[in-house]
N, C-alpha and C positions, 0 to 999 in steps of 0.2 A: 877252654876246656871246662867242662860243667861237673859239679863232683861227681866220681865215683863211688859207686858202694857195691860189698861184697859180702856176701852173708847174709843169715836170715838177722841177726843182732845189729850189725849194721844199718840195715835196710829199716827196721823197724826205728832206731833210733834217728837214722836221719828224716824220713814220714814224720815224727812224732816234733821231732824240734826244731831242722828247717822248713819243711812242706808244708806240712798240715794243723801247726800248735792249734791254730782256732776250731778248726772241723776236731780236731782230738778233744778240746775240751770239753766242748757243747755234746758231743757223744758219753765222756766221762759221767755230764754231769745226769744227763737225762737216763742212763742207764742207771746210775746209782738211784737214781729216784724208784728205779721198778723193785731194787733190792729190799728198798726200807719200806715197813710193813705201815709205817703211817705218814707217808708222803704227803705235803699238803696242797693245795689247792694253791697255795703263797708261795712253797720252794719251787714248783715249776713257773709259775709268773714269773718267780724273781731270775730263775735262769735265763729266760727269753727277754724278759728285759734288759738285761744286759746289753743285749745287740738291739739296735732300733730295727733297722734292714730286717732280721729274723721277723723281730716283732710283728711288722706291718705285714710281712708274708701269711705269716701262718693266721693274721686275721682276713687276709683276702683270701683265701683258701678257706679260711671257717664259714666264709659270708657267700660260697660256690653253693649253686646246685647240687652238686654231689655231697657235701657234708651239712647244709642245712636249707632241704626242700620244704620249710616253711618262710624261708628269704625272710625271717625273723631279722635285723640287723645288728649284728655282733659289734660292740666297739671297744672293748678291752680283753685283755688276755682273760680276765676269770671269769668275766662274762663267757666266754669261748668254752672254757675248762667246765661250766656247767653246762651248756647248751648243746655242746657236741661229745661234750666227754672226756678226764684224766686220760686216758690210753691214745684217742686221735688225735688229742692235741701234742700229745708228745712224739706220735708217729710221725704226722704232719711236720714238728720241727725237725727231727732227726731225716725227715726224707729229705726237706726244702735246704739243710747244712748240709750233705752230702752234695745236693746237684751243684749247690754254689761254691762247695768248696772244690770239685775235681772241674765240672765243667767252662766255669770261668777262667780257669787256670789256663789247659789245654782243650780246648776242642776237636780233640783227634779222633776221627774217625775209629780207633778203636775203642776209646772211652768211652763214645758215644753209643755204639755194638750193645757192650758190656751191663752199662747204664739200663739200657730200653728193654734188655733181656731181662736185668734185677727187677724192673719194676714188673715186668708179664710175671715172673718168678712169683715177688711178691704178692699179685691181687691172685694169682691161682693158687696159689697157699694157702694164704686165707681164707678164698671162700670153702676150700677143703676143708679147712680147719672147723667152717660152721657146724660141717656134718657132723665133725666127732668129736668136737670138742664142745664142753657148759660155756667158754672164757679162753681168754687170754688168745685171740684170737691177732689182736693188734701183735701182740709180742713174735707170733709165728711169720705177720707179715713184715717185720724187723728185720728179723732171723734170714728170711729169705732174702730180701733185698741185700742185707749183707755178706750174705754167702759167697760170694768173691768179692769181697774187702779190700784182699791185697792184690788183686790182680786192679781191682779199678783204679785203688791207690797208685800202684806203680804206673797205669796210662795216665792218671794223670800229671804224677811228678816226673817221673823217672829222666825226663830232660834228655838228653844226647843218648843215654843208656837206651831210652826206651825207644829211639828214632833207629839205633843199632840193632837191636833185637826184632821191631817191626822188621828192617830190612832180611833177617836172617831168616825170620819164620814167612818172609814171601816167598825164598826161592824153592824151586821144586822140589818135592821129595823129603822136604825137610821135617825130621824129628822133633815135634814142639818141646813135649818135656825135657829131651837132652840139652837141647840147644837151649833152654831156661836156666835148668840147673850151670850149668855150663857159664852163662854170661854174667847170670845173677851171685852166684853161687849159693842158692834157696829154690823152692818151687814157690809157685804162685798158691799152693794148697797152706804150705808152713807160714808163707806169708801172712795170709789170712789167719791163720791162728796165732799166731804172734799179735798180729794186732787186737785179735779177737779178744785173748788174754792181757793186751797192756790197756786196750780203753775198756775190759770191761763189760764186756757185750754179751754177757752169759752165757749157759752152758749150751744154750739152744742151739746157736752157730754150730758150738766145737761136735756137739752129737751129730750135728745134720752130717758134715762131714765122713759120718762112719756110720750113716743109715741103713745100710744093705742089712746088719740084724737086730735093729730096733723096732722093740710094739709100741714106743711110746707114738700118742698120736699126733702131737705138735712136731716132733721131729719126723714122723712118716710125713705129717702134710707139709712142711718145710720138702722135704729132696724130693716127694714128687711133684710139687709146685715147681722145681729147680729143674728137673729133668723135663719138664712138658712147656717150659721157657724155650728148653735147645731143641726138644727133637719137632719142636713147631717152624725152626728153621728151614726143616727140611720139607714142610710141606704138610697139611692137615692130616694128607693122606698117608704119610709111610708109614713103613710096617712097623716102626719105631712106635709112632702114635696108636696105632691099633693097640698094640701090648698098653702103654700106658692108660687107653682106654678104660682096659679090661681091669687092671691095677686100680685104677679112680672107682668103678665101678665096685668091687670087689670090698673095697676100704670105704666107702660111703652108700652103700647097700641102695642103689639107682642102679637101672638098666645100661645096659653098655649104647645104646642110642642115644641116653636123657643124659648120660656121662659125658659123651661128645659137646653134644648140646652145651652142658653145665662148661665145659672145658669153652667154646668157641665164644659162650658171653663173660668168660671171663677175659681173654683175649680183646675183647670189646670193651671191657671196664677199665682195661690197664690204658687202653690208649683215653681216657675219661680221664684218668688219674692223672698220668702225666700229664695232659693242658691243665688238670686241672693245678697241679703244682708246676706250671708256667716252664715245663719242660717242653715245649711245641716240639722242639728238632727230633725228639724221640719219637713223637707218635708214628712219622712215614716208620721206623725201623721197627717195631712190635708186630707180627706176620698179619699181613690183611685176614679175615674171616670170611670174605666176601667172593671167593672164584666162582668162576661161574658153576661146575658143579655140584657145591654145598648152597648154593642160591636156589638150584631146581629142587633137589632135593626137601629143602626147605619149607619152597615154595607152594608143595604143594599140603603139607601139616601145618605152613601157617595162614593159610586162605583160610579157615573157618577157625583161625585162634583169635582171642582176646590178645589185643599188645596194649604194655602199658604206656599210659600219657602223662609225661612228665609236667606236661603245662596245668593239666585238667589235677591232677594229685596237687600240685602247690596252689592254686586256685580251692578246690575243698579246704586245705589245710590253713589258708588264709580263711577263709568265712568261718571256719569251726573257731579259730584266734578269734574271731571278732563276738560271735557268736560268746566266747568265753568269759568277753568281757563287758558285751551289756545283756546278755540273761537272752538267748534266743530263746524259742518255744519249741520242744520235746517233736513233734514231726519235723520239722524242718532240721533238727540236729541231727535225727538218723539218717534223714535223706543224705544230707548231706555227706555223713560217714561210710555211708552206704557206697554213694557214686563216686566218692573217692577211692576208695576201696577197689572198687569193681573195675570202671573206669580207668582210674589215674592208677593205681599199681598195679592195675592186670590182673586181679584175682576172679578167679572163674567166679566162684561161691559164695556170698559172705552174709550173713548172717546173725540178730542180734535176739539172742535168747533170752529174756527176763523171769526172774521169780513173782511167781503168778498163785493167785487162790493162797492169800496170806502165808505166801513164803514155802507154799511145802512145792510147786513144780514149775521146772522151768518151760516157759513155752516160748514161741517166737512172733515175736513183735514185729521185724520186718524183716525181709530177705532180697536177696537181689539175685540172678543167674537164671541159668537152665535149672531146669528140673526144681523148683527150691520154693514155685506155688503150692506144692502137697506141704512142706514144714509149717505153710500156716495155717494152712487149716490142721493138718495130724497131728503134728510131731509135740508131743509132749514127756516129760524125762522128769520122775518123781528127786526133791531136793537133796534128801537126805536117805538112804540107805545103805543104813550100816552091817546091812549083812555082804552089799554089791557094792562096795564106794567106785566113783566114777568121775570121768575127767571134768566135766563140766564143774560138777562144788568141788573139787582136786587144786582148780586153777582158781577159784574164787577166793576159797578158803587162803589159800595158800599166798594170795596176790603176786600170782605169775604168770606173764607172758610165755608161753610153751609154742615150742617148735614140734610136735609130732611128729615120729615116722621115721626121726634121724637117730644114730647113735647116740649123742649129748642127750636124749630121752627116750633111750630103750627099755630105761627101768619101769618107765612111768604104763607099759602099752598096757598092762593089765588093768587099769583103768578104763582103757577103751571097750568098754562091753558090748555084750552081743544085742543090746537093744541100740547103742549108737552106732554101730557097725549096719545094722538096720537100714538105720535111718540116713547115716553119713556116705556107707560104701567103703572102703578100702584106701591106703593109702596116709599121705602126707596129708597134716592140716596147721593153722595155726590158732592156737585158742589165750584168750587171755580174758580178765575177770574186767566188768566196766562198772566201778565204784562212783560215788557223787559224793566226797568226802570220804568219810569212814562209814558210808550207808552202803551195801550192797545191792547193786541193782540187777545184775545177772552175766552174762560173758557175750565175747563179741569172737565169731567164730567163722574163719574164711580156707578154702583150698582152689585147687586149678584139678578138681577131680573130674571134670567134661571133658577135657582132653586127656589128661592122665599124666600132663605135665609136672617138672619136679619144681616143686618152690626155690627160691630164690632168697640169697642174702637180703639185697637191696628192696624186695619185696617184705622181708619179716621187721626189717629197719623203719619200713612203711606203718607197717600193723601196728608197732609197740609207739609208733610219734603219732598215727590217726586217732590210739584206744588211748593213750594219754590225755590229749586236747579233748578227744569226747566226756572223760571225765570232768575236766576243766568245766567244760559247758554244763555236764548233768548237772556238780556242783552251784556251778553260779544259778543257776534254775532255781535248785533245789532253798538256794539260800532267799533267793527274791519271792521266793512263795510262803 
């Protein structure tokens, strides 16, 4: 006989001290890290060191295509902590301790479910979360993942209890919540908060939980990332999905078509994530994107689109590296950013605007796309006016990579004036300032306005590690002349 437990106190204490002490601690610890306001770069190292296993994971995941498409090579955890980031390094462990601590255990087919749904959960959270949130974007895909805590907890421990209660909740007709409370004597909701509240998983979790009347926006993209996990079980199409459409749409100010869209590459990315955190057995169960009538449909909007090329982006990104470190020569480094750009992340537009005629206008030095021959010859945009300030010195001044068009920079549109709206058109861009040192050289400016497509996470992820390395190179230029 395998122990019993009854209660929500019970259940928590046995998780915490026979099941799971190690998965409890590594979550304790990594959470309290997001609490303290000066976290170091050394107290997260020194937590992952602890575990060697942890360790090596979360650097074979740092050294993936998916968290460093310049195939830079990572070989230590701080190395990691600057190259990909404080927040994904801590994501990445707390994901890689969850799969190892429930899925090794038990591999049951309901854990498994449960699992592959948190992570769809998680990457659709988060990429909501780009729309409307400045930050903290990693912490919402936390939140999500975690959002049935204690129910993955319980498949994966729960031992004899949980082979009983599988059996109760197959037969027909049967009432899940009764027959939970009933066996367990907890819901799988209290559960979750129980644990949510003893490891410490902030408040995020416990609000998702009671979404229905919160504006805040990490918690809105948390539970409809959670809801568009389950009602994709049922199929792209049902009417479940429609409303949630409409919802996504509505809270990240995109077309209820580009919403679908945004919704079906996220579904694409999750199954990304987990191989890429060496969850394989997940990927079959995260819903295919692929039937055949979303392929026609597709099919025929994406015959004349740009797709992006993951090989052709890390290839740029590798020559702009080199390029950064023996001094290439000023054509050949736009080119190169250019066709990266354009090319390898799919961006319809792109763009590199310099200050021109001793600093007072910007004009454009190269361009790539449809329609974007008239910007070399016409388009020019005076530096400084102070009666019109504008996004272009907004973003230089400022040295900020800007997402336009989304919520997180709704304050900034008045910026966008009637002479770049001109020139530019309508819509989503991304713009950021292209420095060579502390010398201002001008900004580097891309969108997907040809087709009218909505920009993309993994695309702005692109822009801000292409205009970085470009820097790198102006610099080194800059120095060897």
């Amino acid at each position: 006989m395998g122990i019993r437990s009854q209660g929500l106190q019970a259940w928590v204490e046995r998780l915490n001290q026979s099941e799971l002490p190690a998965l409890a601690g590594v979550v304790q610890d990594l959470q309290r890290l997001t609490q303290e306001q000066h976290a170091s770069v050394q107290q997260l190292a020194d937590v992952l060191l602890r575990d060697a296993a942890l360790t090596s994971k979360v650097l074979r995941i740092g050294n993936s295509s998916y968290y460093n498409p310049s195939q830079e090579a990572i070989k230590t955890i701080t190395r990691a902590i600057v190259m990909i980031g404080f927040d994904n390094v801590r994501l990445i462990s707390l994901s890689v301790s969850l799969i190892d601590g429930l899925l090794d255990r038990a591999p049951r087919h309901q854990l498994q479910e449960l699992l592959a749904r948190s992570f769809h959960a998680a990457v659709q959270a988060r990429n909501i979360a780009g729309y409307v949130m400045s930050r903290h974007e990693e912490e919402v895909f936390i939140a999500a993942l975690l959002f049935n805590v204690g129910e993955l907890a319980f498949w994966g421990c729960g031992g004899e209890q949980a082979d009983e209660l599988a059996e109760a909740l197959a037969q027909p007709g049967a009432k899940a919540e009764e027959i939970i409370q009933d066996m367990l004597g907890t819901s799988f909701r209290q559960l979750t908060l129980g644990l949510a509240k003893c490891w410490n998983l902030g408040e995020l979790v416990t609000l998702a939980h009671s979404a229905a009347s919160s504006s805040d926006p990490g918690v809105r993209s948390v539970s409809l990332g959670v809801r568009i996990s389950e009602a994709a079980l049922d199929g792209w199409g049902s009417p479940q999905m429609g409303e949630l459409v409409r919802e996504y749409a509505g809270l990240t100010g995109v077309t209820e078509e580009d919403a679908l869209q945004l919704i079906l590459n996220s579904a694409d990315e999750a199954v990304e994530v987990a191989s890429t955190f060496g969850a394989d057995k997940l990927c079959r169960l995260i819903p295919n994107t692929d039937p055949e009538q979303i392929r026609m449909q597709q099919a025929q909007r994406q015959a004349s689109l740009l797709q992006p090329d993951l090989l052709m982006m890390q290839q740029a990104l590798q020559d702009l590296g080199l390029m950064a470190a023996r001094a290439g020569e000023v054509g050949l480094i736009l080119e190169t950013l250019l066709k990266g750009l354009h090319h390898g992340a799919g961006l319809e537009r792109v763009m590199v605007a310099v200050l021109a005629d001793q600093q007072t206008r910007f004009r454009v030095r190269s361009a790539i796309g449809e329609t974007t021959q008239d910007w070399l010859e016409t388009f020019v945009l005076p530096a400084e006016q102070p009666e019109q300030p504008h996004i272009f010195s907004y973003a230089l001044r400022q040295r900020q990579s800007l997402w336009m068009g989304v919520p997180a920079s709704y304050n900034l549109e008045d910026l966008v004036t009637q002479p770049i709206r001109h020139w530019l058109g309508k819509g989503m861009f991304f713009i950021a300032p292209l420095m060579a040192g502390s010398r201002e050289i001008g900004v580097l400016y891309a969108d997907c306005r040809v087709s009218g497509r909505a920009l993309k996470h993994e695309q702005f992820v692109a822009f801000q590690r292409f205009t970085q390395l470009a820097g790198r190179c102006l610099d080194a230029l800059a120095k060897r002349n």
